[in-house]
N, C-alpha and C positions, 0 to 999 in steps of 0.2 A: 534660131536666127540664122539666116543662109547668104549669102553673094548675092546683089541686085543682079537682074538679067543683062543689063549693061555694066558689065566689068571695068569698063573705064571710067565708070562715074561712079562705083561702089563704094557705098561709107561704112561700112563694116568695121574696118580699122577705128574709123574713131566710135563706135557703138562697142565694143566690147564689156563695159563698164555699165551695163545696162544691165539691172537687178533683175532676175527671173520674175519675181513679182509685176514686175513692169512691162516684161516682155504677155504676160496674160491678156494685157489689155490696150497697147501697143499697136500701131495700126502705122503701114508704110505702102499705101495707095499705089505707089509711083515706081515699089520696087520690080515691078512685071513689063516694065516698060523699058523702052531705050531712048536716051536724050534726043536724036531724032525725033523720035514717035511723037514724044512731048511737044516739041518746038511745033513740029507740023498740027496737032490738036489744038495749041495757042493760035498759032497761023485763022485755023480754020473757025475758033471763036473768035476771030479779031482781037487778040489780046495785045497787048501793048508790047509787052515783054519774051513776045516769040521770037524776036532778034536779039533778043538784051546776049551782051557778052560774056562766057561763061567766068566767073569767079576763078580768081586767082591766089594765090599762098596767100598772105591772111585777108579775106575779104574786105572787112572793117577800116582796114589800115589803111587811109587815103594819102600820106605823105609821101616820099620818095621812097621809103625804107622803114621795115619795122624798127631798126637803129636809132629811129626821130621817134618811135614811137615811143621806147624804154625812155630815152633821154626825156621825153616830156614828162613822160608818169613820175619818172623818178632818177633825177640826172645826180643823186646822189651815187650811183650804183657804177657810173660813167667813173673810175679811178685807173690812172696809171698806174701798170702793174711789169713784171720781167716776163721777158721770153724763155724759156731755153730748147736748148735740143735735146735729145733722147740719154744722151749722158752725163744731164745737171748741168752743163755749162751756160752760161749767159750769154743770150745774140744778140737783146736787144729790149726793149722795151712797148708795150703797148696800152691803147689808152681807152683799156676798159674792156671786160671780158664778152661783156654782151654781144661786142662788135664782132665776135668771133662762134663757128662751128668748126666740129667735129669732119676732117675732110676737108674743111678749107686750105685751099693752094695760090689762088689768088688775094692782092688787099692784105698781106701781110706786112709789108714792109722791111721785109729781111732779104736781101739778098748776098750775092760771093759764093753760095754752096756750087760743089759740083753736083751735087743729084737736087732734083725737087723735091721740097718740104711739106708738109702737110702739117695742121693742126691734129694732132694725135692724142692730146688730152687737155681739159679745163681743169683748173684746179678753184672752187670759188673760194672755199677757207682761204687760200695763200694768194687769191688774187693772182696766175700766174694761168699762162698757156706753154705746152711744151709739142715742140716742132718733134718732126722723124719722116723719114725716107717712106712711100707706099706700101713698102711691106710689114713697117711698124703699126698702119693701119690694119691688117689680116688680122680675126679670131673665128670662132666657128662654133664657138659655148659661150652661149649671153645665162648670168644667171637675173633674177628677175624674185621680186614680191607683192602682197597685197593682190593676189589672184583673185579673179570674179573667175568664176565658173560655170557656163550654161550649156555642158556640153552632157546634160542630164547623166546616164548610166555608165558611161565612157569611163574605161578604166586609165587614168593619167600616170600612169609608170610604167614606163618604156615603150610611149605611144610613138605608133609611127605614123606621122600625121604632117603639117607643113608651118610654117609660119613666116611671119616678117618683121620687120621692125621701124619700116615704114609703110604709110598710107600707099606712095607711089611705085612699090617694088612691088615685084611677083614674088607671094608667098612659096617660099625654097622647103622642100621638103629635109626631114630628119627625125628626131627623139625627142620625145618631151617625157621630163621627169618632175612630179609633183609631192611635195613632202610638207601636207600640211598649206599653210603660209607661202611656201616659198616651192621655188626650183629653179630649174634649167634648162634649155633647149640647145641640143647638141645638134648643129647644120652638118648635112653630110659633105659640105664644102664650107669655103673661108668665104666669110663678107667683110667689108668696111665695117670698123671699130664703129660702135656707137655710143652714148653718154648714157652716164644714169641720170632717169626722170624719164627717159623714152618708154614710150609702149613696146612689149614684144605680144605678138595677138596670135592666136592659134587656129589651125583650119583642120578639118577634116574630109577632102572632097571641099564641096563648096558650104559647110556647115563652117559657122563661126561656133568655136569650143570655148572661146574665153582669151584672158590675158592678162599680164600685169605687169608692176612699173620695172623697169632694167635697174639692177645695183652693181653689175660690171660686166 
């Protein structure tokens, strides 16, 4: 499985999890194309939808905010819970974890600090988010489990290859170490701290090798 030829509309990231099996028979028409190319082909069928507006974070979600979306499905989940900072201390209180990411600076409701806060960790067992300064955000080793693997013969211990850990970043090159189950991807620089339950997905050149879920 490879990078669409339009990079900027490349779904790879969320396809990692796509069983070898399934890549056999699998079939992605669209990926030799560029979003241009496509619109202009609708265009020239007369299709309805060769203007339509391209989809945005989560497509489905028509309300203002996926925030109305949790609260509907399940506004049990919605509990006031504590803030703190990076040293256990209490700043403050908030009402409900869902409302928050990873990197969030804005829509806190905490202020007085002299430096800017950032959401630096979810806690869901304690109900609790913990604030820290930007550089409490930096790591550069996500470890990661539950690997799909499609990166056929490819030796995965001490690969030097690329990855990301979102959809919308440029896969950063580094180390991947695989043991079994589980492993590690060592970036040859620091990114933003990310959550477990995220994907880390792996490249080699523009081949998709596989990926699996973040545990820290």
């Amino acid at each position: 499985l490879h990078k669409a030829k339009d990079f900027s509309k490349d779904q790879s990231f969320f396809l990692f999890a796509t069983q070898q099996e399934q890549l056999n028979y699998v079939r992605f028409p669209l990926g030799n194309y560029k979003k241009s190319e496509i619109r202009q082909l609708a265009a020239e069928y007369k299709l309805d939808v060769s203007n339509k507006p391209d989809s945005q974070d989560i497509c489905f979600v028509t309300s203002y905010s996926y925030r109305d979306l949790v609260k509907n499905l399940n506004p049990k989940v919605i509990k006031k819970g504590i803030i703190y900072d990076s040293d256990n201390n209490i700043l403050g209180t908030h009402d409900g974890i869902s409302n928050y990411t990873i990197g969030q600076r804005k829509g806190i409701g905490i202020g007085g600090s002299n430096q800017a806060l950032y959401v630096i960790e979810i806690n869901k067992d304690q109900n609790s988010i913990t604030l820290g300064t930007k550089e409490k955000l930096k790591k550069n080793i996500i470890n990661f489990k539950n690997i799909n693997w499609l990166g056929g013969n490819i030796l995965p211990k001490g690969l030097n290859c690329s990855a990301k850990i979102r959809s919308t970043q440029e896969d950063l090159p580094g180390i991947l170490d695989i043991n079994s189950d589980s492993g590690t991807f060592t970036f040859h620089a620091d990114l933003d701290k990310t959550s477990p339950g995220q994907a880390c997905v792996f490249y080699k050149n523009d081949q998709l090798l596989g990926g699996g879920w973040i545990t820290a």
